[in-house]
C-alpha positions as CSV (number, residue, x, y, z in Angstrom):
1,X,114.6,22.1,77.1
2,X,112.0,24.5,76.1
3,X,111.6,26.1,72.5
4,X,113.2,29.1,71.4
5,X,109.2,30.3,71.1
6,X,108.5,29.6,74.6
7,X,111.4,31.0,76.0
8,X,110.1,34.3,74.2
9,X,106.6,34.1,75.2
10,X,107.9,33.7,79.1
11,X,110.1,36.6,78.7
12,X,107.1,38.7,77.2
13,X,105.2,37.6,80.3
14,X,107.7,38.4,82.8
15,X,108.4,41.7,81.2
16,X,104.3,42.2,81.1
17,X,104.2,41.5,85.5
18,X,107.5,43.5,85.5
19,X,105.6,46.6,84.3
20,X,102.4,45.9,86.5
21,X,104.4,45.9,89.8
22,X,106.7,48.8,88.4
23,X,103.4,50.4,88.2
24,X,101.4,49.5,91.8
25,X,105.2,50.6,93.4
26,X,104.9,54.3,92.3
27,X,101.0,54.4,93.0
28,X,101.9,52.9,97.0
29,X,105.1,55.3,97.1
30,X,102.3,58.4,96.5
31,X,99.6,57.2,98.8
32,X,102.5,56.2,101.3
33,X,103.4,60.5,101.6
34,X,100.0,61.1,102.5
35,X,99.0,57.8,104.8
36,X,102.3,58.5,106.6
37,X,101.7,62.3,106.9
38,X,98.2,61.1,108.1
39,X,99.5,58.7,110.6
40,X,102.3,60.6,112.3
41,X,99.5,63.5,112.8
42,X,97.0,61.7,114.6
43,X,99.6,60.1,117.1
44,X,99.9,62.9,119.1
45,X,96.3,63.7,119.9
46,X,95.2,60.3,120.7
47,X,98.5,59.5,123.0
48,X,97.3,62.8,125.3
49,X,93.8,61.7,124.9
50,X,94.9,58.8,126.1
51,X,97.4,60.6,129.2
52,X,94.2,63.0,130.2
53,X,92.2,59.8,130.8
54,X,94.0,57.6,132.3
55,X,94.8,61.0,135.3
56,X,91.1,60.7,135.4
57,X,90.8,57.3,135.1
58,X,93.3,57.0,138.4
59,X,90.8,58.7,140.9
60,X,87.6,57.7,139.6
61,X,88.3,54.0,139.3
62,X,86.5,52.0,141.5
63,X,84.0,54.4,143.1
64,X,80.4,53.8,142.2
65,X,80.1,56.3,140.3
66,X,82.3,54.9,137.7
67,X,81.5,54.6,133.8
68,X,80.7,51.0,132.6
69,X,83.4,51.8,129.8
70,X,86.0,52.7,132.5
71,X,85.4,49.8,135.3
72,X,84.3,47.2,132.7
73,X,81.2,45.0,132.8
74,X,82.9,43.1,136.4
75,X,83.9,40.1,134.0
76,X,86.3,38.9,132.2
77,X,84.6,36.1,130.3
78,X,84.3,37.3,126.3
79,X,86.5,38.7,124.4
80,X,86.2,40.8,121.2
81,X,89.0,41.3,118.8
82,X,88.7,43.8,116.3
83,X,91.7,42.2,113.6
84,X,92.3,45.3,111.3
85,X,94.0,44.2,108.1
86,X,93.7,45.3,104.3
87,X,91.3,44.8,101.4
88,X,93.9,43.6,99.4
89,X,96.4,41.7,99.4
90,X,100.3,42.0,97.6
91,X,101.4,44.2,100.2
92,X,104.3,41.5,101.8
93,X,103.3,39.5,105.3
94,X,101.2,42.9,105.7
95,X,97.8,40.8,106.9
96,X,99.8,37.6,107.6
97,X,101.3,39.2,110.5
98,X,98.1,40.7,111.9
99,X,96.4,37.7,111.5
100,X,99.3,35.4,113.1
101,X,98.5,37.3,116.2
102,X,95.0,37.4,116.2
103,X,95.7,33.6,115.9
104,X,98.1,33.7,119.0
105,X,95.4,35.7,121.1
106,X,92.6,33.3,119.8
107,X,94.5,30.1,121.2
108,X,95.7,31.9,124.7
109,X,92.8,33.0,125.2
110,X,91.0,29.6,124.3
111,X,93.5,28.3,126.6
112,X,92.4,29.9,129.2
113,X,88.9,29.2,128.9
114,X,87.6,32.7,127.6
115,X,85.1,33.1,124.8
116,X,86.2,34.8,121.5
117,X,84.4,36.8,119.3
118,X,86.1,38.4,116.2
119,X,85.4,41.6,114.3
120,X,87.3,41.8,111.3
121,X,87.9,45.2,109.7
122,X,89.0,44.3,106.2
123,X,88.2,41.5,103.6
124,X,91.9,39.5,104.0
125,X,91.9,39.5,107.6
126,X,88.6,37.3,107.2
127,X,89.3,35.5,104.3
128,X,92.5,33.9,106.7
129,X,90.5,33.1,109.7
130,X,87.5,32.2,108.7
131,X,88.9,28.8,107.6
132,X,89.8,28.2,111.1
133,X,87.9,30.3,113.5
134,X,84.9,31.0,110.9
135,X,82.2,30.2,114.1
136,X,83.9,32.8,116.0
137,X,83.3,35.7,113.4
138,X,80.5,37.9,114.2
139,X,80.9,40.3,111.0
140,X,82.6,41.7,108.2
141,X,83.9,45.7,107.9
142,X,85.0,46.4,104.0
143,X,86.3,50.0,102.5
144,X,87.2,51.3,105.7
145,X,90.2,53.0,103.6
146,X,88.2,53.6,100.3
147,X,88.2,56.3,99.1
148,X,90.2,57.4,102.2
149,X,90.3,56.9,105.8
150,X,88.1,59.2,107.7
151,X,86.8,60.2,111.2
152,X,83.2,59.3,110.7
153,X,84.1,55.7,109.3
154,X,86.0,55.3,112.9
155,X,83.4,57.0,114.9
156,X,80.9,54.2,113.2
157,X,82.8,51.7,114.5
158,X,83.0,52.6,118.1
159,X,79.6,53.4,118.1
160,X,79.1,49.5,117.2
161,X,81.4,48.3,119.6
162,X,79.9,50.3,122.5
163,X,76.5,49.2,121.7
164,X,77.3,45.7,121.8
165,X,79.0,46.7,124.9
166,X,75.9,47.7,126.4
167,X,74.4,44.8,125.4
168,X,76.5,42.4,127.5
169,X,77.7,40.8,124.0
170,X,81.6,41.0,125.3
171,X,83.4,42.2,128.4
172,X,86.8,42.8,126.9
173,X,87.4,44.4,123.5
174,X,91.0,44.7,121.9
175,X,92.2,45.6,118.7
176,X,95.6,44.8,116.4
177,X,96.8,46.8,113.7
178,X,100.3,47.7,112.6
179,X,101.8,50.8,113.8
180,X,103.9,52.9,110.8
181,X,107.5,52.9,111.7
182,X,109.5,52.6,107.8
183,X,107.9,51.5,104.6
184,X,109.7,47.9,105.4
185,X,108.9,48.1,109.2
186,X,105.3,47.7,110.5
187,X,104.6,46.6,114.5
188,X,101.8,44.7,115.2
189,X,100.2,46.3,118.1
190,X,97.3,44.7,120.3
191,X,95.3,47.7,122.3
192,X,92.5,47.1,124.8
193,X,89.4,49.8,123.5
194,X,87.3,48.3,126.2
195,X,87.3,49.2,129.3
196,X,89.9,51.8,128.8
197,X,93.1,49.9,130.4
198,X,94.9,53.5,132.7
199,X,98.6,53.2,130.9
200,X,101.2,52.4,133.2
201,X,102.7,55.8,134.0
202,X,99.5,57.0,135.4
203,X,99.5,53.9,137.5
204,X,103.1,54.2,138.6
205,X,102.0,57.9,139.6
206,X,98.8,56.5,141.4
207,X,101.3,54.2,143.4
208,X,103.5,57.1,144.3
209,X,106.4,55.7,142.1
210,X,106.1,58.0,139.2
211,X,105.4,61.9,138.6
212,X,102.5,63.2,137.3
213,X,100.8,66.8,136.2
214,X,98.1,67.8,138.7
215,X,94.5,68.7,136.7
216,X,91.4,70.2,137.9
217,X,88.5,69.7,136.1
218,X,85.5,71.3,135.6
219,X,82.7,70.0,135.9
220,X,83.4,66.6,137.4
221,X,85.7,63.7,136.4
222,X,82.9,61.2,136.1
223,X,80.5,63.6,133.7
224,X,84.0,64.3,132.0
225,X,84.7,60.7,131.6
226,X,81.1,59.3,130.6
227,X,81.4,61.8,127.1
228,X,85.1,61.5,126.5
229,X,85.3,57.3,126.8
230,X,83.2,57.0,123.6
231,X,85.2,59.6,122.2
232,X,88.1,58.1,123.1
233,X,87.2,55.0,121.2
234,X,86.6,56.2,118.1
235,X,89.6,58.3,118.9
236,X,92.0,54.9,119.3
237,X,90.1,53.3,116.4
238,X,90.5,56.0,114.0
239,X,94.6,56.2,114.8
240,X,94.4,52.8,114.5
241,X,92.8,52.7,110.8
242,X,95.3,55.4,109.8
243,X,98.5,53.4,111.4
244,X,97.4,50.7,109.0
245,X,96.7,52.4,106.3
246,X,100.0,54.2,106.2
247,X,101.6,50.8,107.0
248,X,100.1,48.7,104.1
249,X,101.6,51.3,101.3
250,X,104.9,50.9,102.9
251,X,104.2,47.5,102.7
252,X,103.0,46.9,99.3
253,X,105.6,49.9,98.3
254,X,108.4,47.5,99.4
255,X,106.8,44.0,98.2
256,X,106.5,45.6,94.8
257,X,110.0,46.8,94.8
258,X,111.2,43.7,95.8
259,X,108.7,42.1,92.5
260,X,110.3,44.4,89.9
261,X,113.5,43.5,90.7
262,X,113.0,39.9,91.0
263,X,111.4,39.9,87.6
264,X,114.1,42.1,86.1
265,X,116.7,39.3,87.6
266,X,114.5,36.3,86.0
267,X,114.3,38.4,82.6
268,X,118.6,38.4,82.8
269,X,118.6,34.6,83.0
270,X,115.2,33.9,80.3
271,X,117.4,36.1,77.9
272,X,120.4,34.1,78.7
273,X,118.8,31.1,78.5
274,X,117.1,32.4,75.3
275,X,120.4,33.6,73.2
276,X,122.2,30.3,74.3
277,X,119.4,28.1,73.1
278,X,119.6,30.3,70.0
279,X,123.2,30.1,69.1
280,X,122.9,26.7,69.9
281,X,120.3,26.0,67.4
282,X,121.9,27.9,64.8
283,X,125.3,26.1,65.4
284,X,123.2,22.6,64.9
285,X,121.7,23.9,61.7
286,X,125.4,24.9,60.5
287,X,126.7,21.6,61.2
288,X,123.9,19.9,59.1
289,X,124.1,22.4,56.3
290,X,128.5,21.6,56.1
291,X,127.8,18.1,57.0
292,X,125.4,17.7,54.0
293,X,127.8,19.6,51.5
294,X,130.3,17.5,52.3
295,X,128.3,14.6,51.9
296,X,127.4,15.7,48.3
């Protein structure tokens, strides 16, 4: 049984990682406000960024004419997966989860004889694969949220993947974050950046199943399409860097929570533990001291 002095010294400890979580709970609950606020506004521009493109997309898709990031490189032989995850970690199954289905993609994919590249945008999303898949890694992205998530750090990011588009170094490029729905629930989302896949109700409208708003569009669809596709990218990208960003405060926010109260609960049964072994030891040390009188 341990002393009465380590019993306090554990207490003193739990109440000292008590305070720390206490602490990184409030500080995720205030960035959570704004990362949400962030999150929820950009979902609307890129899902009709999205809607406008894939109406192009439909008529333009398989003419000549045709933008490389629209009809693809004609192969479907490497893939690129961008695994967005945190810097940090104490944020719950956060990056486990994202990482879990890179793994899945990695290993149907393999199983299928593709080739897999990985671009990891954050330090743990890395730190977990690199163990296993470290061969397939072609670089690092760090800070992308530091001090906050902006436009230009997105932007950068496309701008890399469509240059080693152009350079034939992948035919395929898809991306997995965690879209915000709750501070404890996160969906891990896989979206193909490259070539832009039409979404299914502008295909369902191609096939004559589904309505659709008529555009016209001046001037043509593919000049229209060969500037917004790269804009689009970044577009996607940036969304995605904000869904995660609002989706790892929720779930640190709710890790931490869950911390402070497990450490309050083990501080109930320390003390417990601490004013039985206490009592106890006085009740010995009255024993002895009758025991001895009586003796005398």
């Amino acid at each position: 049984m341990a002393s009465l002095k380590d019993l306090r010294v554990r207490i003193a400890s739990v109440k000292s990682t008590q305070k720390i979580t206490s602490a990184m709970k409030m500080v995720a609950a205030a960035k959570l406000r704004r990362a949400q606020e962030q999150a929820e506004a950009s979902r609307p521009y890129a899902e009709r960024m999205e809607r406008m493109l894939g109406s192009l997309a439909v008529s333009v898709a398989g003419q000549d004419g045709a933008p490389p990031l629209l009809k693809g490189s004609g192969k479907d032989d490497v893939h690129l997966i961008v695994v967005g995850t945190a810097d940090r970690g104490l944020c719950g199954g956060f990056n486990s989860s994202i990482v879990r289905q890179a793994r899945q993609m990695i290993h149907a994919l393999g199983g299928q004889g593709k080739t897999v590249k990985l671009l990891c945008v954050g330090r743990k999303g890395r730190d977990q694969l690199r163990r296993d898949y470290g061969e397939l890694i072609v670089d690092t992205i760090e800070d992308v949220a530091k001090p906050t998530v902006t436009f230009d750090k997105a932007s950068a990011i496309a701008g890399r993947l469509t240059q080693m588009f152009q350079a034939g170094e992948f035919d395929v490029c898809t991306i997995i974050y965690a879209q915000f729905k709750s501070a404890i629930t996160q969906i891990v989302t896989p979206q193909q950046l490259i070539p832009f896949a039409v979404p299914e109700e502008q295909k369902d409208a191609a096939t004559g199943s589904g309505a659709s708003a008529v555009y016209e569009y001046e001037p043509d669809e593919e000049e229209i399409l060969a500037a917004l596709l790269p804009r689009n990218i970044a577009v996607q990208i940036f969304k995605a860097l904000l869904e995660n960003n609002a989706s790892e405060q929720g779930a640190r926010m709710t890790a931490m929570d869950s911390a402070t109260r497990n450490a309050g609960d083990m501080i109930d049964r320390l003390t417990l533990v601490y004013n039985r072994t206490r009592q106890a030891a006085i009740t010995r040390e009255l024993i002895e001291i009758i025991s001895a009188k009586e003796a005398m």
